[in-house]
C-alpha positions as CSV (number, residue, x, y, z in Angstrom):
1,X,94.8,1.1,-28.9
2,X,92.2,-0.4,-31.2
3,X,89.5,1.9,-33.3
4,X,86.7,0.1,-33.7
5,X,84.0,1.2,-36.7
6,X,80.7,1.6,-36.2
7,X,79.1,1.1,-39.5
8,X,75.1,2.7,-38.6
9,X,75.7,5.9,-40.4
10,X,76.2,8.4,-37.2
11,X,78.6,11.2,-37.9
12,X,80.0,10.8,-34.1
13,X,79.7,7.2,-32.9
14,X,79.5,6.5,-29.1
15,X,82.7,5.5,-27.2
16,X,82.6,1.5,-26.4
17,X,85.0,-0.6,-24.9
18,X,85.8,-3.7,-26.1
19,X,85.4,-6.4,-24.4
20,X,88.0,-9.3,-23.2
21,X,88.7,-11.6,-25.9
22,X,88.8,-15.9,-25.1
23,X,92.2,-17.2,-25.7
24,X,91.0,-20.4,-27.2
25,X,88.1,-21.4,-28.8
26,X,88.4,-24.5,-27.9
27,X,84.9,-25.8,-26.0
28,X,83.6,-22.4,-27.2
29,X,80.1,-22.0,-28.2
30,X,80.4,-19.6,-31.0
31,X,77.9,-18.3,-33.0
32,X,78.2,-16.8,-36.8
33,X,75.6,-14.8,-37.5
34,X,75.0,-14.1,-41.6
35,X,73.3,-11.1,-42.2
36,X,71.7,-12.2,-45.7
37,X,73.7,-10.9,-48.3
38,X,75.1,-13.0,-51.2
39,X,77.6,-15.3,-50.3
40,X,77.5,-15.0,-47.3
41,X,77.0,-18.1,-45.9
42,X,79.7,-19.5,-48.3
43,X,81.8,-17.7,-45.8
44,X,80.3,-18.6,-42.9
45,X,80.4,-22.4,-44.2
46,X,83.4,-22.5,-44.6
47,X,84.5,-20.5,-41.2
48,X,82.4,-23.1,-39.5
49,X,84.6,-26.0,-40.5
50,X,87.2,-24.3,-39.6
51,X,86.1,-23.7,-36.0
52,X,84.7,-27.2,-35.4
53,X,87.9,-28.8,-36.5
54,X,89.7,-26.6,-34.0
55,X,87.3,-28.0,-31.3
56,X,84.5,-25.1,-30.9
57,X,80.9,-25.6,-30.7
58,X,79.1,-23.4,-33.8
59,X,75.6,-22.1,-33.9
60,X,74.2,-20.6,-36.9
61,X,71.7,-17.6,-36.7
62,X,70.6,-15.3,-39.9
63,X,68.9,-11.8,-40.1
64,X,65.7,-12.0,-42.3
65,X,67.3,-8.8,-44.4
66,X,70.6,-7.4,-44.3
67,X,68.9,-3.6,-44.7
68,X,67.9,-3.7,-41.2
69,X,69.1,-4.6,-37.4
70,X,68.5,-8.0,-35.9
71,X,65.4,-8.3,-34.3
72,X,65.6,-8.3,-30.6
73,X,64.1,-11.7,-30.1
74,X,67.1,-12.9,-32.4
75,X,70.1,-11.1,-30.3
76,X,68.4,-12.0,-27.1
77,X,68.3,-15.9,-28.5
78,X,72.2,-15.4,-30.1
79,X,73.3,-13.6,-26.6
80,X,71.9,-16.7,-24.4
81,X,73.2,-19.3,-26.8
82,X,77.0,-18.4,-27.3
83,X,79.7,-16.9,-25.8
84,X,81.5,-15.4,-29.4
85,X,79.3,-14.3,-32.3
86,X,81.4,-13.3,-35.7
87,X,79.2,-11.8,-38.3
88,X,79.4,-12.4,-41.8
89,X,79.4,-9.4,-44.4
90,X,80.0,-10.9,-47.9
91,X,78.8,-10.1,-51.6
């Protein structure tokens, strides 16, 4: 059984399942999404090397502030364009 942490401040988060997880990347479009805090997309730069040498496709996508959720437009576009996002949270 995983726990999984939902970081929006509710004293009771809802129940979610998680979904199945790709064996591979390989072929993958996966998406890292920075969320605009410092260093950041050192991470993400990094990370993205690191998938594209092991054969994924990699999209970038960043929030305009880290203070607040993505827009909708921007999950919509990051939902359409990839099937794995990992989001960066760096200082």
């Amino acid at each position: 059984m995983r726990t999984v942490l939902d970081p929006t401040g509710e004293r009771q988060a809802p129940a979610r399942a998680l979904l199945p997880r790709p064996t591979s990347l390989q072929g993958r479009t996966v998406g890292l999404l920075d969320i605009s805090k410092a260093r950041g997309d050192v991470v993400l730069d990094r990370l993205a090397e690191l998938l594209r040498a092991d054969g994924a496709m990699v999209r970038r996508y960043r929030k305009p502030t880290f203070a607040r959720v993505a827009p909708v437009d921007l999950r919509h576009e990051i939902t359409e364009q990839c099937e794995v996002v990992i989001e960066a949270l760096a200082d």
